[in-house]
N, C-alpha and C positions, 0 to 999 in steps of 0.2 A: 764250378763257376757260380759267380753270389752276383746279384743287382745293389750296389746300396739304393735304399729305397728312400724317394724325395731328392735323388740326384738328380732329376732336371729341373736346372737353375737355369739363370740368365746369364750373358757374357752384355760388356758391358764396350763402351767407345762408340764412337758419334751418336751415339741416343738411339741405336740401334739394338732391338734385344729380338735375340732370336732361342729358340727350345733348342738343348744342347742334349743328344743321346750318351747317360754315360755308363760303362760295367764294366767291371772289378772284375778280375780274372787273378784265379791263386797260382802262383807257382812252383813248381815243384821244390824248391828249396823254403815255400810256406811264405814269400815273400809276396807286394801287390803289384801286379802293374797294370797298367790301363789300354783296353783295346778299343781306339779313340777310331771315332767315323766322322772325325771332321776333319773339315781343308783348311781353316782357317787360324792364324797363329794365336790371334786371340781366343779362340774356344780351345786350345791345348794348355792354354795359359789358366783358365780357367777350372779345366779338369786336372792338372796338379796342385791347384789349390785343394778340391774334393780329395782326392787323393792324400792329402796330407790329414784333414778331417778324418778319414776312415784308418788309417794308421795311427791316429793318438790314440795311445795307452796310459800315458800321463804326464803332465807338462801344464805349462802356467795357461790358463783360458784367458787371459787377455792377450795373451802372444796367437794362440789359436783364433780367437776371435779377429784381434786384426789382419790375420792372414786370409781371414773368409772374405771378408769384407773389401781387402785388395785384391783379391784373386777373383772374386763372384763377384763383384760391385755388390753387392749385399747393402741394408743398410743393417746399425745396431739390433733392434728386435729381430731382423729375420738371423742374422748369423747367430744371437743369444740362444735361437729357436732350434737352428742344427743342432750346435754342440750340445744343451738340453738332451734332446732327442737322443742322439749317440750317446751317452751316458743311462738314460733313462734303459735303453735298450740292451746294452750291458750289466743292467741291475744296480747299480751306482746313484739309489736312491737318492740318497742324502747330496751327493754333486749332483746331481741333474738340478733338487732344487733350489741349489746355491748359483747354478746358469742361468736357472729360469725364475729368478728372484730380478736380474737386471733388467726384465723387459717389461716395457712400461708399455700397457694392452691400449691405452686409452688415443699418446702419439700414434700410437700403429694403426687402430681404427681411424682415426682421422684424417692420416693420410691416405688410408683405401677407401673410405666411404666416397669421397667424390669421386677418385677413376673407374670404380665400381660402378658408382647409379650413371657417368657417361657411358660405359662399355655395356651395361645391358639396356639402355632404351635402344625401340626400336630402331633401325636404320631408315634414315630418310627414302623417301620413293623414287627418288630421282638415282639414287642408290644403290635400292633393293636387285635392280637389275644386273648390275655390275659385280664383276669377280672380284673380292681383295681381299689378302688376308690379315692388312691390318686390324681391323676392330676383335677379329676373334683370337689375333695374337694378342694385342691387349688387354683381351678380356680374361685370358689366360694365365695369364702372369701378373693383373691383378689378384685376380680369385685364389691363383698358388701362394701368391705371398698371403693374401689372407688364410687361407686353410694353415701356412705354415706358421705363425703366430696364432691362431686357434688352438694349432693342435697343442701348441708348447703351455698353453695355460691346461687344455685339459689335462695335459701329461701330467702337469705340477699339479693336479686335480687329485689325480691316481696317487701320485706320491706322496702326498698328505694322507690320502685314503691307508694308503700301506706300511706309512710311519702311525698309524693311530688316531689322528689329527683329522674325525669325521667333518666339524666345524670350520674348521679352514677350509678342507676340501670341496664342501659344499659353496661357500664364499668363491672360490675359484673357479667351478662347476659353473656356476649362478651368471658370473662375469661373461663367460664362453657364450650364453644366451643374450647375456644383454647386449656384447657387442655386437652378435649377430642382430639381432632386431634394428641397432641402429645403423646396421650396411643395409639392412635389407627391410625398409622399412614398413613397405608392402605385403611381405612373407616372403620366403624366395621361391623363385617361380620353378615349376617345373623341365623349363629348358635353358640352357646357356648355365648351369650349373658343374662345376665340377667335382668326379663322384667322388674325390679325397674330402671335398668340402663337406659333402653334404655327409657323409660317413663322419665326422669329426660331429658335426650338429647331432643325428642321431645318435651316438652314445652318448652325447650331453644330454641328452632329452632323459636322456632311459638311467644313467648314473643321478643325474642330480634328485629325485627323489630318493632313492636308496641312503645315499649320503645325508639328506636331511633325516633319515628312521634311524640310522646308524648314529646322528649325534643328540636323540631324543627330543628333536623340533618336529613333532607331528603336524602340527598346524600349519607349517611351511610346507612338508611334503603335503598334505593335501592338495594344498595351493601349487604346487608343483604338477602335482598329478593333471588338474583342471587344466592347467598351463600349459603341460606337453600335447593333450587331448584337443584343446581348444585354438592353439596359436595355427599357423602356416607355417609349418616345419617341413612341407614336402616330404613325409614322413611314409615308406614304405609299408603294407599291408602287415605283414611279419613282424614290424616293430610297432607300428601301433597296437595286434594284439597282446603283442608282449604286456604293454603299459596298459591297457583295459584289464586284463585278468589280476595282474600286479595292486592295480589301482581298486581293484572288486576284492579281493581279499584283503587288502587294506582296509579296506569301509567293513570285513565283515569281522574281522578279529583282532582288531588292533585297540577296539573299547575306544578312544574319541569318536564322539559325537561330532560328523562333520554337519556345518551347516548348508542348508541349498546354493544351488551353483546362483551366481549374478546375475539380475535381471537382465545385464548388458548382453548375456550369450542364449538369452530364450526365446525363441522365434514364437509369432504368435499362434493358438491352439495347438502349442506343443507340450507332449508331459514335461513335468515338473518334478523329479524325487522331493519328499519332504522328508527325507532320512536317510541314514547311510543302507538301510535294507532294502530301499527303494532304489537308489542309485547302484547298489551294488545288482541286485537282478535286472537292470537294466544292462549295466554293461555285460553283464554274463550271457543275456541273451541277445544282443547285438553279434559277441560273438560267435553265440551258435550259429547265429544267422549267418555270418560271415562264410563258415565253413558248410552251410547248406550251400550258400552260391559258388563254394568251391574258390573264395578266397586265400582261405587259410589251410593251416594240417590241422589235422584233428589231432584235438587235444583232449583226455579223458577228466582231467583236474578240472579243467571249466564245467563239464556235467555233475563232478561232485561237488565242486562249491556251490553249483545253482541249485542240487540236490537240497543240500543245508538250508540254503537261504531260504526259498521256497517253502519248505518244511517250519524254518522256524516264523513264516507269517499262515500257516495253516494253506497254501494254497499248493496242496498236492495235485490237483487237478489238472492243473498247470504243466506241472513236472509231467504227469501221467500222460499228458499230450505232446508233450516233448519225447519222450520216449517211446511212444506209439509211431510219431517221427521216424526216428534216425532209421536210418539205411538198414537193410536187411545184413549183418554180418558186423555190424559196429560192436555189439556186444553180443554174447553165446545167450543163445534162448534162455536157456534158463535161467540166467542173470535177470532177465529183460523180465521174466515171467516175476522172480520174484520181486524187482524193483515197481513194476508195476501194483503189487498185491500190497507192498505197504506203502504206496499213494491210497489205493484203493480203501484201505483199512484207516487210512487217516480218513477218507473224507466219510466214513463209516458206512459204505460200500461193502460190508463182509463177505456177503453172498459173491460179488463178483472177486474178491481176493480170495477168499477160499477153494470158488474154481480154479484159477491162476497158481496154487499154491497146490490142489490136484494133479493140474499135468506137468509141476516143476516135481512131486515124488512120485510122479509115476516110473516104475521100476525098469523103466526103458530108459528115466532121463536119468534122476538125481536122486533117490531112492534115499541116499545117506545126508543130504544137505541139512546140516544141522539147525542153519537160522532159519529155512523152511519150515523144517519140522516145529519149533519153538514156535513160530509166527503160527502157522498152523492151529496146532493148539492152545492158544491164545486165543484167537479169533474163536474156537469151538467154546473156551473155555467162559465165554464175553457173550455167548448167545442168548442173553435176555430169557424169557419165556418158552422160546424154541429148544427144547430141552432135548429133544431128537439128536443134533449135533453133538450133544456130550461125548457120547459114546466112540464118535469118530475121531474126537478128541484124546479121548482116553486112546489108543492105537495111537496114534503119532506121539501124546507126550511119552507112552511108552517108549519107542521106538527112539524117543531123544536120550531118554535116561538109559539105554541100552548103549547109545554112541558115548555118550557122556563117562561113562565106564573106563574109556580107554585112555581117557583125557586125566591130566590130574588138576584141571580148572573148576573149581568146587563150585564157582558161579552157576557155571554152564548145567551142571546137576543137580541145583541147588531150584537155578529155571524152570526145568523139565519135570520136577518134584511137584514146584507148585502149580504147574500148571493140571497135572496129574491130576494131584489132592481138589483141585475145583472143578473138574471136569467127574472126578467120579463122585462128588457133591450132588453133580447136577443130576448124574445117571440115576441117582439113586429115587429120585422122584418120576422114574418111568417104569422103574423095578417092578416085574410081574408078580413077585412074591413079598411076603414082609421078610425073609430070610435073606431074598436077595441084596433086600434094601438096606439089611442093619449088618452086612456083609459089604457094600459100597458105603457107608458113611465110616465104617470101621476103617475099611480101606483109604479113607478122603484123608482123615485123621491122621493115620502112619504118615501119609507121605507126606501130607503140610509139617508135620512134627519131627521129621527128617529131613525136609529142606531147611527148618526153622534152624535143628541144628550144625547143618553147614553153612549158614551163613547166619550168624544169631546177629548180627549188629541192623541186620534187613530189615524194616520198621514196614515192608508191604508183606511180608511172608509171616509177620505176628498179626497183621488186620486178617490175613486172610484165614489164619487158622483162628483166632478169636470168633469171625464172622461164623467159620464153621460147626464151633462148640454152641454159640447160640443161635442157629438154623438146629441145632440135636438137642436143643433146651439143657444144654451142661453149660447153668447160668455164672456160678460160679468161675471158672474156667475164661470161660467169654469176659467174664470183669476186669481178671487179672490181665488178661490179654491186652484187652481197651485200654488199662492201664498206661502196661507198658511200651503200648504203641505210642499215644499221647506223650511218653516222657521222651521219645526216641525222636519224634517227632519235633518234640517241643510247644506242640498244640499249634502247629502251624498248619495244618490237617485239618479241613471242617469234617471228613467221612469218621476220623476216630471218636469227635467229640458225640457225633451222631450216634454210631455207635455206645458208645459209654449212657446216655442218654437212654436209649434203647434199654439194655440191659437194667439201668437202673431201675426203669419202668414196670422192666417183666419181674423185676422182685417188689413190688409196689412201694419203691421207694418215689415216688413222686417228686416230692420238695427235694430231697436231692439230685434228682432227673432235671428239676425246672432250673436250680441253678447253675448247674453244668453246661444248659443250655443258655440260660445269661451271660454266663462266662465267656461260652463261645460265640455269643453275640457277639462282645465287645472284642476279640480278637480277631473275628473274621471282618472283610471288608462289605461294604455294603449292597453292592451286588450280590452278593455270594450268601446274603442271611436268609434268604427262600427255605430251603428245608430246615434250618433250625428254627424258623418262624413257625413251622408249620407243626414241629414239633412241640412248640409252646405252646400254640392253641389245641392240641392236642391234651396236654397236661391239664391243661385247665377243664376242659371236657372232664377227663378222669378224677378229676377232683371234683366233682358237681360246681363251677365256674363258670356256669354260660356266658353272663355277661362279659369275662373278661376274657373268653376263648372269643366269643365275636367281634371282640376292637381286634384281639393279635391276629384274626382272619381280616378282619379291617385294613391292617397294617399289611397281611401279608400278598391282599390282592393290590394294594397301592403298589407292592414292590413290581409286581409282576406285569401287571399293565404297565407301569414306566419301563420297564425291561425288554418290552413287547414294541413298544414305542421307539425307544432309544437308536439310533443306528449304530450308533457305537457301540452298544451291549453287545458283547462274543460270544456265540453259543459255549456252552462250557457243560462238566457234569455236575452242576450246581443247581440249576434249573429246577423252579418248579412248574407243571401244566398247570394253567388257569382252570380248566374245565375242572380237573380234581381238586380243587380250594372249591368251589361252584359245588361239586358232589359233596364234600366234608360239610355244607353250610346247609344244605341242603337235610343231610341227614341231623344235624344239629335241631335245626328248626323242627324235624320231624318228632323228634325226641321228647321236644316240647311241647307239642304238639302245635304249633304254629304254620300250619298248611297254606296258608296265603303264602306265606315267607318262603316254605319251602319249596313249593310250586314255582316260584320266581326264580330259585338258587338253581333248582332245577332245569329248567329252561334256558337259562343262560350257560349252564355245563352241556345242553343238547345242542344248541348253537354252536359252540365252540368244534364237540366232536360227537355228531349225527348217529353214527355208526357206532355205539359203543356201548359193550353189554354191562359195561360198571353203571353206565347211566342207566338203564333198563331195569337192572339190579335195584339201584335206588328208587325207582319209578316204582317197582313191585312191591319194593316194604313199603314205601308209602299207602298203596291200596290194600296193602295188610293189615296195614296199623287203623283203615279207616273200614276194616271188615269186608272190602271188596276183592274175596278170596278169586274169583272167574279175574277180574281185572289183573292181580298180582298173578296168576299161574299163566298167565297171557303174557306176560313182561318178562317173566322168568324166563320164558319159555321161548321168547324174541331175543333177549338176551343169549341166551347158550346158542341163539341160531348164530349169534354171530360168532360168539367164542366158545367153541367147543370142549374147551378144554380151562372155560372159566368156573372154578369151582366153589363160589359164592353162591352161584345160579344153581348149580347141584344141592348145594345143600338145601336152599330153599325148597326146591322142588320137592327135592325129598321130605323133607319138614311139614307139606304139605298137605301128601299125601300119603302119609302117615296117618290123618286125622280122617282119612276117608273111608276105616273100615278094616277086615281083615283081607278084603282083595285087592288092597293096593298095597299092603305092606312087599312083598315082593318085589315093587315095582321102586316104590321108596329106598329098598334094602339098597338096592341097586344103584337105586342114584348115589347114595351115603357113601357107598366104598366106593365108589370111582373118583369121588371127591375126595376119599379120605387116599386114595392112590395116587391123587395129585398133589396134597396136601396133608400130611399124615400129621400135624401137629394144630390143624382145624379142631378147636376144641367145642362148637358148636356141632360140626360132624359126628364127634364122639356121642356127644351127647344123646344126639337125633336115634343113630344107629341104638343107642344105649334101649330109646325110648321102644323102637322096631321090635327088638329083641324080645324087651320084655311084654309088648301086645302078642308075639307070637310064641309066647312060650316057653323062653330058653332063660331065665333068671340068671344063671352063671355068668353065661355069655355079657346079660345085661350089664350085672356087676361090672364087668372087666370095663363096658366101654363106660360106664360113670367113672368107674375111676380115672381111668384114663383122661376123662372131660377137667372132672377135676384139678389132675396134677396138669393138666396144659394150662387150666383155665388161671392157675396160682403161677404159671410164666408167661404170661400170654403177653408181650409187650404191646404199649398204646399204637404202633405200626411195625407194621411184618420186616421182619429181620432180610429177606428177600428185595425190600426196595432198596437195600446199601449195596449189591452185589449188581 
């Protein structure tokens, strides 16, 4: 047994229309016949007319059509609108749109829009009270005839859409709304609606943007999108998320730049996207919203595009709170732990992402999760000064390059490589012994030089082994390195230029360091010239240049105060600290012996950052340089209080007291190598130690550490290889 569907129609005579029950029953011989529930001779007259409808297979449609139309009173559009329909529905594309070619949508509206806006105002009061079923049978067979010319254009919608024809389709799509707006001028209301109607309007809402991406009018579907979101479509929860999530990865990847929505739909102190990233995490978190109230189903697609979007305006924090959110069991912990760890890592949070990335491999949860372990040792390998983390490092990249074995993804071992090679870089400057230590740079080396060669076209895995040859003064090496990176790069890199820079420096090529760094002036942006500013007035130092090392410090504090200023300046890794320009001018002026000057430069780097042993440091050579040995051992000595492990202050110290006799050498010796264990390429260290030696005796030993002073001192670049890393 089958329903034909849209079979109750109207029976027609004395201006009397009543809803006619009708269904199709198959007979065993595959024929139709009709099991009719009405008394009356015109509604049987009526359903042999339907009857003849559901049995065309083919025949002239103006013989069908006028059979509709005697037999239903139908007018022209509505019977054009069946037989449409019934062809459309048998797959009879191309007839369906040669049916639905004859109905002129505009006559149709105009004859419904008036019985429409009488049938849904209120009922008078005098009214309200009384039983009748005329106004809602009129309003019935209003509304049906409209939905049924509705549908017949959307159909002819699809069927452009499925002949190829996105641009018509949308044309047709577009009309489906228009003439809806002008039946229902108001929006249509949420009651006295009929649900075929209002089901024809929603998939117009939701087709007609698709259909504008499909015929490459972007700028229409935008406008569409605003449209669907913004009109009175009476539009169901479910379908409106539909077209919010639609419309949010639309803004995120479809590259037009939409413009802000119209002042006409923005209530006052309400947001305003001024971009498509703005409007797109807006709609994406309305959504979430939506399904925190338990509007909607949860959908995990809306979390990763919010993911993205979020991520690419920097505000992980965001995301991180969102995720600390959702419901216990929406995503498996470990997921959570490590989505969390690279929010966490973005807002440079490490400390708390590397706990979070601790109990995702602990060997109870996820022990083998590979992009854990990579993040992991990334984060170890990224730890600044805190050189303690290396080592913890080193075990998970291992433990990556272990998994990565199995896999034949050269990437993935290629990751785990480098990350390795800079983690046991790092270890190597904690190293208890000198064997341990030129046994971990050895090892740094292998593995950067074998991720290099699984992925040779990688322009981070040649910075990094580059970096590494000149952190072990294998200057050469580090050049070609710089090189290569810069050509892979194209010099769109300020870190390669810096490096190359660098390098040039430690072979005392100056004047070729200074233009490299001109070079890279003019191709970095001007935010972004901080460190190579700084690098110039650097050069100029080493070339006995005072005067013009203090305008490019001139220059480079202008940048930085405006930077400091700016709101729109981004943090980025470009930055330079003001306080260290303020120490550089400082020791400049001291050099010179210009103590008013330097006292000044000074002070204004203690202002900036109170607490800091590089300022202390510079405080102490100053009362060195003015023979006030008690004052400088007092600053050195405040200094290392604060950083333990700042080995500027060690040397000094030791430097110091050195000069105090045979009972302090001991105490000097000590300072020297714990300095030289922090920094084994300190060529003042060498030196000190050299001097130790030979007050107490040991000439050989002496030897070794001049020489050594020496060959550092002949690579010593104008700023430590360590501040690129």
């Amino acid at each position: 047994m089958g329903s034909f569907e849209g079979a109750t129609e109207w029976g027609g005579g004395g201006g009397k229309e009543e809803e006619v029950e009708v269904e199709l029953v198959v007979s065993k011989n595959g024929g139709l016949h009709l099991n009719l529930e009405s008394k009356d001779e015109e509604e049987a007259k009526v359903l042999e007319a339907e009857a003849q409808v559901a049995k065309l297979d083919e025949g002239n449609i103006l013989e069908a059509e006028s059979s509709l139309r005697e037999g239903l009173s139908l007018n022209y559009e509505e019977a054009r609108a069946l037989l449409g329909r019934l062809e459309y529905q048998r797959g009879n594309v191309e007839a369906a749109l040669r049916v639905f070619e004859g109905i002129d949508l505009h006559a149709a509206i105009q004859r419904l829009q008036s019985s429409l806006a009488d049938t849904l105002k209120p009922a008078p009061a005098s009214r309200r009270g009384r039983k009748s079923s005329d106004p809602a049978n009129s309003t019935s067979v209003s509304q049906h005839a409209a939905s049924l010319v509705l549908e017949a254009i959307y159909l002819k919608a699809m069927s452009f859409q499925k002949l190829g024809k996105p641009t018509d389709a949308a044309q047709e799509c577009k009309s489906v709304l228009d003439a809806v707006e002008r039946i229902f001028q108001h929006g249509i209301p949420d009651i006295m609606v009929e649900q075929k109607l209002q089901e024809i309007v929603s998939r117009a809402v939701e087709l007609l943007p698709e259909l504008y991406k499909q015929a490459g009018r972007y700028p229409d579907a935008l406008n569409s999108y605003r449209r669907a979101l913004l009109s009175q479509w009476n539009l169901d929860e479910e379908c409106i998320a539909r077209i919010q999530k639609r419309f949010a990865v639309f803004l995120l990847y479809s590259g037009v730049e939409a413009t802000p929505p119209s002042l006409a739909y923005q209530s006052e102190g309400s947001f305003v996207p001024k971009n498509n990233l703005e409007e797109a995490i807006l709609l994406l978190m309305i959504l979430l919203r939506k399904w925190y109230n338990g509007r909607t189903k949860w959908d995990p697609a809306v979390v990763e595009h919010l993911s993205f979007a979020l991520s690419l305006c920097g505000q992980t924090n965001v995301l991180a709170q969102g995720f600390e959110e959702l419901w216990p069991g929406t995503y498996p912990r470990t997921e959570r732990w490590y989505t969390l760890a690279l929010c966490f890592s973005g807002l440079g949070q490490n400390d708390a992402a590397l706990n979070l990335l601790r109990k995702c491999l602990n060997r109870h949860e996820s022990p083998e999760n590979m992009s854990a372990l990579l993040l992991a040792a990334k984060l170890c390998s990224e730890c600044g000064n805190d050189h303690s983390l290396a080592s913890e490092g080193v075990q998970y990249a291992k433990r990556a390059v272990k998994l990565s074995e199995k896999s034949t993804d050269n990437h993935l071992k290629g990751l785990a490589l480098r990350f390795l090679g800079k983690c046991q870089g790092k270890s190597a400057k904690l190293a208890s012994s000198d064997h341990e230590r030129s046994s971990l740079q050895a090892e740094a080396l292998t593995s950067l030089g074998e991720a290099v060669s699984l992925e040779k076209g990688n322009p981070d895995l040649v910075y990094d082994l580059g970096l590494e040859y000149a952190k072990q003064r294998n200057i050469n090496a580090a050049l070609k390195c710089a090189k290569d990176y810069i050509d892979l790069t194209g010099g769109s890199v300020i870190e390669g230029w810096r490096l190359l820079a660098l390098v040039l420096s430690a072979q005392g090529r100056y004047s070729e360091a200074e233009v490299v760094a001109d070079a890279a002036l003019d191709e970095t942006a001007k935010w972004d010239q901080g460190p190579l500013l700084r690098i110039r007035a650097k050069l100029k130092v080493a070339q006995s240049q005072p005067l013009d090392a203090v305008e490019a410090y001139r220059m480079l504090l202008a940048l930085v105060q405006a930077q400091r200023k700016s709101a729109s300046c981004l943090k980025n890794g470009t930055e330079v600290n003001e306080d260290e320009v303020w120490q550089d001018l400082a020791n400049l002026y001291a050099k010179l012996s210009h103590w008013r000057d330097a006292e000044v430069c000074l002070q204004k780097a203690t202002s900036l950052k109170p607490f800091s042993a590089s300022c202390l440091h510079t405080q102490g050579s100053m009362h060195e340089s003015q023979d006030s040995v008690h004052d400088a051992l007092a600053s050195y000595t405040n200094g290392l209080s604060m950083d333990l492990n700042y080995a500027p202050c060690k040397v000094s110290i030791g430097a110091l007291l050195s000069k105090r006799g045979p009972k302090c050498l001991p105490v000097s010796r000590s300072f020297l190598s714990d300095a030289l264990r922090l920094e084994p390429t300190n060529c003042a260290a060498w030196y000190y130690l050299g001097m130790v030696h030979g007050d107490d005796g040991r000439p050989s030993d002496a030897a070794d550490c001049f020489q050594a002073a020496a060959m550092l001192e002949e690579s010593n670049p104008i700023e430590s290889f360590s501040t690129l890393s």
